[in-house]
C-alpha positions in Angstrom: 67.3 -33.5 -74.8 67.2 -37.0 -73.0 64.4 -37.4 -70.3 66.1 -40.2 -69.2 66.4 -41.5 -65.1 67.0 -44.2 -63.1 64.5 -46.5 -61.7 65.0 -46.4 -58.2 64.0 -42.5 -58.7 60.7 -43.7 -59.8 57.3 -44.2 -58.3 55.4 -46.7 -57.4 52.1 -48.1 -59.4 53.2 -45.7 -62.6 54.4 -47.8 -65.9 58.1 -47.1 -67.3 59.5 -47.4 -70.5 63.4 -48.9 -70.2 66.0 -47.3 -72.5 68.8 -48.6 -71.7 71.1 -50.7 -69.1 74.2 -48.8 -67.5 75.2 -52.0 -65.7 78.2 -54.6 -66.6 79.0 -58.0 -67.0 76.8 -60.4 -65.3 74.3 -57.8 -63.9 73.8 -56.6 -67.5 73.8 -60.1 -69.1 71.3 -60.9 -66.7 68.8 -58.3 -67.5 69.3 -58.5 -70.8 68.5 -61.9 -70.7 65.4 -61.0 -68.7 63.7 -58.9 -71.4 64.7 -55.6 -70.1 65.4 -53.9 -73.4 62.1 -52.1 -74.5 60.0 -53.0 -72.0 57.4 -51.5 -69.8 58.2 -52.0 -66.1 56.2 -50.9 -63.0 57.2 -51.0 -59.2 55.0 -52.7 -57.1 56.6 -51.4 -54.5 59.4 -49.8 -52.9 61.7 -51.1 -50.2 63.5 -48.0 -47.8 64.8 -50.2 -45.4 66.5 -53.2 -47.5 66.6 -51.8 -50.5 64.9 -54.4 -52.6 62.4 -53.2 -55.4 59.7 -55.2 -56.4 59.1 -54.8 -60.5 56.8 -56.1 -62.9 57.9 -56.5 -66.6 56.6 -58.6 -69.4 53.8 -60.6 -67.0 56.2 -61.4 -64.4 57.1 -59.9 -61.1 60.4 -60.3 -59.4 62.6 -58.4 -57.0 66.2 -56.7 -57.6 68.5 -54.7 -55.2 68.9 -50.8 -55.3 72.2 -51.3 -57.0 70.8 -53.0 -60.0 67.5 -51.1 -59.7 69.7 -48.1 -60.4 71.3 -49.3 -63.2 68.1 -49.2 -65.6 67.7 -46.1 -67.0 63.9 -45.0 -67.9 61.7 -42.6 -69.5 58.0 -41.8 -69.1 55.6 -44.4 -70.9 53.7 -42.7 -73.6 
């Protein structure tokens, strides 16, 4: 049974294991080149009204859009 979710359905200030990408091309490329396979991410915090998401991941913070927040698919971090 996968536990799986998207990001953007998480909350902030609680750490995230990634799974896996469901993105294409140059979104997917991107992240990948990032270091978002097995990583541990956190929000920082939550955008409602522009959408933006700011993440930490691997001792770096940066800031993605809903759409490719939603692409990363997470489970709990154990």
């Amino acid at each position: 049974m996968e536990s799986f979710f998207s990001l953007c359905q998480g909350y902030e200030n609680i750490r995230y294991k990634i799974v896996k990408i469901d993105a294409s091309g140059k979104v997917k490329r991107r992240l990948l080149d990032l270091g978002f396979v097995d990583a541990s991410v956190i929000i920082l915090k939550k955008s409602n009204f522009k959408g933006v998401f700011l993440l930490q991941i691997r001792g770096y913070v940066l800031s993605l859009k809903r759409k490719e927040v939603s692409s990363i698919m997470v489970e709990n971090y154990r």
